[in-house]
C-alpha positions in Angstrom: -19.1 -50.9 19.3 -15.6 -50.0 20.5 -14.4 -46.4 21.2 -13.9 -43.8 18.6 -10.1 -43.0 18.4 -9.8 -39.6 18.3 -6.2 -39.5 17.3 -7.3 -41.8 14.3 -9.8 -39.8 13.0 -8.2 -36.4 13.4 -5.3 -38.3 11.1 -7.6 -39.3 8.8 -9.2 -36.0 8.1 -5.5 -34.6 8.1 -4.2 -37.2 5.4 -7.2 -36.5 3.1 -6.8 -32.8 3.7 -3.1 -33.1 2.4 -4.5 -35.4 -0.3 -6.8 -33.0 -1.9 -4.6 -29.6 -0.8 -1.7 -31.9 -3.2 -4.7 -32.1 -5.9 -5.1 -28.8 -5.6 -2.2 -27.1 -5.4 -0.9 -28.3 -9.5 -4.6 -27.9 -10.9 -4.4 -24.0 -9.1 -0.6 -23.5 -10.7 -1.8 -24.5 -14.4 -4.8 -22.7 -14.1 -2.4 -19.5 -12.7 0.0 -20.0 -15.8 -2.9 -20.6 -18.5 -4.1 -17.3 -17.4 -0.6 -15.4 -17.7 0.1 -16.6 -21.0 -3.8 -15.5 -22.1 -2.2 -12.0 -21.5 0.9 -12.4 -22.7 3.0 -12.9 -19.9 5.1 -16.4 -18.6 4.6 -17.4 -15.1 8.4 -17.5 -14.6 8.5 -13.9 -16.2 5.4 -12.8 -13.5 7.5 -14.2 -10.8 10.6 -12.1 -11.3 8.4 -9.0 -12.1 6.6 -9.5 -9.0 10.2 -10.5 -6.9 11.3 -6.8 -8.1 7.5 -5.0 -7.4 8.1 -6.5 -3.8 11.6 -6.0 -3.1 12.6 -2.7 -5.0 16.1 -3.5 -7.3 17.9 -6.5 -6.9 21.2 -8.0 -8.0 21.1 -11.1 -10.1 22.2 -13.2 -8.0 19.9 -12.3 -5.4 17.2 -12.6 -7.7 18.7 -16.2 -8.5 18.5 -17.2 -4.8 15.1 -15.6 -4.3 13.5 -17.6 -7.6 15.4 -21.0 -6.9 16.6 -20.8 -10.4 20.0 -20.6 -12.0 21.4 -17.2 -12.9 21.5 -18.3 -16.6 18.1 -18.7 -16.2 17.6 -15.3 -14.6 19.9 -13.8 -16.9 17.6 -15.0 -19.9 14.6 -14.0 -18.5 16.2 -10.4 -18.0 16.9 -10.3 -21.4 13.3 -11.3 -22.1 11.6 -8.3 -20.0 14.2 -5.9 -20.6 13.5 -6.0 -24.9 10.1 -5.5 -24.0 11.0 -2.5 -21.7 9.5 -3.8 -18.2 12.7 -3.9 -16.4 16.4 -1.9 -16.9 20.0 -3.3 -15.6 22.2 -0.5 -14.3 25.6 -0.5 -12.8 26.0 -1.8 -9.3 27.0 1.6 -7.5 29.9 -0.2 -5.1 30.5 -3.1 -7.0 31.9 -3.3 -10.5 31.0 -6.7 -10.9 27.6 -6.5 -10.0 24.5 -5.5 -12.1 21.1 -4.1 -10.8 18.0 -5.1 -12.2 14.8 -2.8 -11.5 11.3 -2.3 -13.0 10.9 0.5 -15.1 7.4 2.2 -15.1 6.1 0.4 -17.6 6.9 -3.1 -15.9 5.3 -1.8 -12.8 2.3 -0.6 -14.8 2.5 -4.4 -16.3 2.7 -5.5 -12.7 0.0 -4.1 -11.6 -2.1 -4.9 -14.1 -1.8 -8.7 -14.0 -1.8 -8.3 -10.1 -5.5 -6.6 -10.7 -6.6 -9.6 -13.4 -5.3 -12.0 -11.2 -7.0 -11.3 -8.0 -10.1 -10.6 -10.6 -9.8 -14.2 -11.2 -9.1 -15.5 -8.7 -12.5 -13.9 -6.9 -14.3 -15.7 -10.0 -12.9 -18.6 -8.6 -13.6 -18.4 -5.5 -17.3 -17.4 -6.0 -17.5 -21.3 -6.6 -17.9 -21.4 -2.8 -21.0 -19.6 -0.8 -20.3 -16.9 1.5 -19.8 -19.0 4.7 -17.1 -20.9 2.5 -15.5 -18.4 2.2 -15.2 -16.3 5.3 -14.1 -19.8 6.5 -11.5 -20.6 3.9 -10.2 -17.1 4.4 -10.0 -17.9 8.3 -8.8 -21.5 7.9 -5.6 -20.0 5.5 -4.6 -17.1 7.9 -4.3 -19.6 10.2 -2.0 -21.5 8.5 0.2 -18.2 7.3 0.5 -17.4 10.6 1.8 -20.9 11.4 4.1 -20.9 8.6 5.6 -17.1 9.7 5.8 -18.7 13.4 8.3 -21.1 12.0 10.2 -18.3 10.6 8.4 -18.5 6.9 8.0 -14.8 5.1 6.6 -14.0 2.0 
């Protein structure tokens, strides 16, 4: 028997790693939106809800940039949350053509409480693994934020 390559096997374990992470990943997101709409709430609607619970008011187009999305889109989805009261547009207070979006109190309450659910959840889910799973999963991905921020990643 020949050497074991080192480099080989390290890129093995990496390409299945990305293989199952890319499993993963989609399963997590429908999972994540099958949830939402069980309450009520669209997973585009939870991701500007939770872009304004972060980052205080916003202009549209700021919002637009932050989501990836077009500001028609963003516009619609303002429409959406402000009939039902979760977010309010006010003027821009320097610039006429602007509009501010911010949470009112009852989208924060909203916020807050899918935020609460969701972590709820995603405990349940996570109680799949024993406890040395995950103290080593939690490691394993704080790692890898911290890697992501080095390279100039926030979120």
């Amino acid at each position: 028997m020949g050497a074991v390559n080192r480099e080989s096997v390290a890129e093995g374990s990496s390409l299945r790693l990305v293989d199952e992470f890319a499993a993963f990943g989609p399963l997590y997101m429908k999972w994540v939106r099958s949830r939402l709409q069980d309450g009520g709430m669209t997973y585009a609607r939870m991701r500007l809800l939770g872009a304004l619970h972060c980052n205080g008011p916003q202009i549209m187009s700021s919002i637009s940039d932050e989501l990836g999305v077009t500001r028609r889109n963003v516009t619609a989805l303002v429409d959406a949350l402000e009939e039902e009261a979760l977010v309010r547009r006010k003027p821009h207070p320097t610039d006429r053509r602007a509009t501010v979006i911010e949470m009112t109190g009852r989208g924060v309450r909203t916020m807050d409480t899918i935020y609460d659910q969701h972590r709820a959840a995603v405990a349940e889910l996570f109680a799949e693994l024993d406890e040395e799973d995950q103290r080593e999963l939690t490691r394993m991905l704080g790692a890898l934020r911290e890697a992501l921020r080095r390279e100039g990643i926030c979120g």
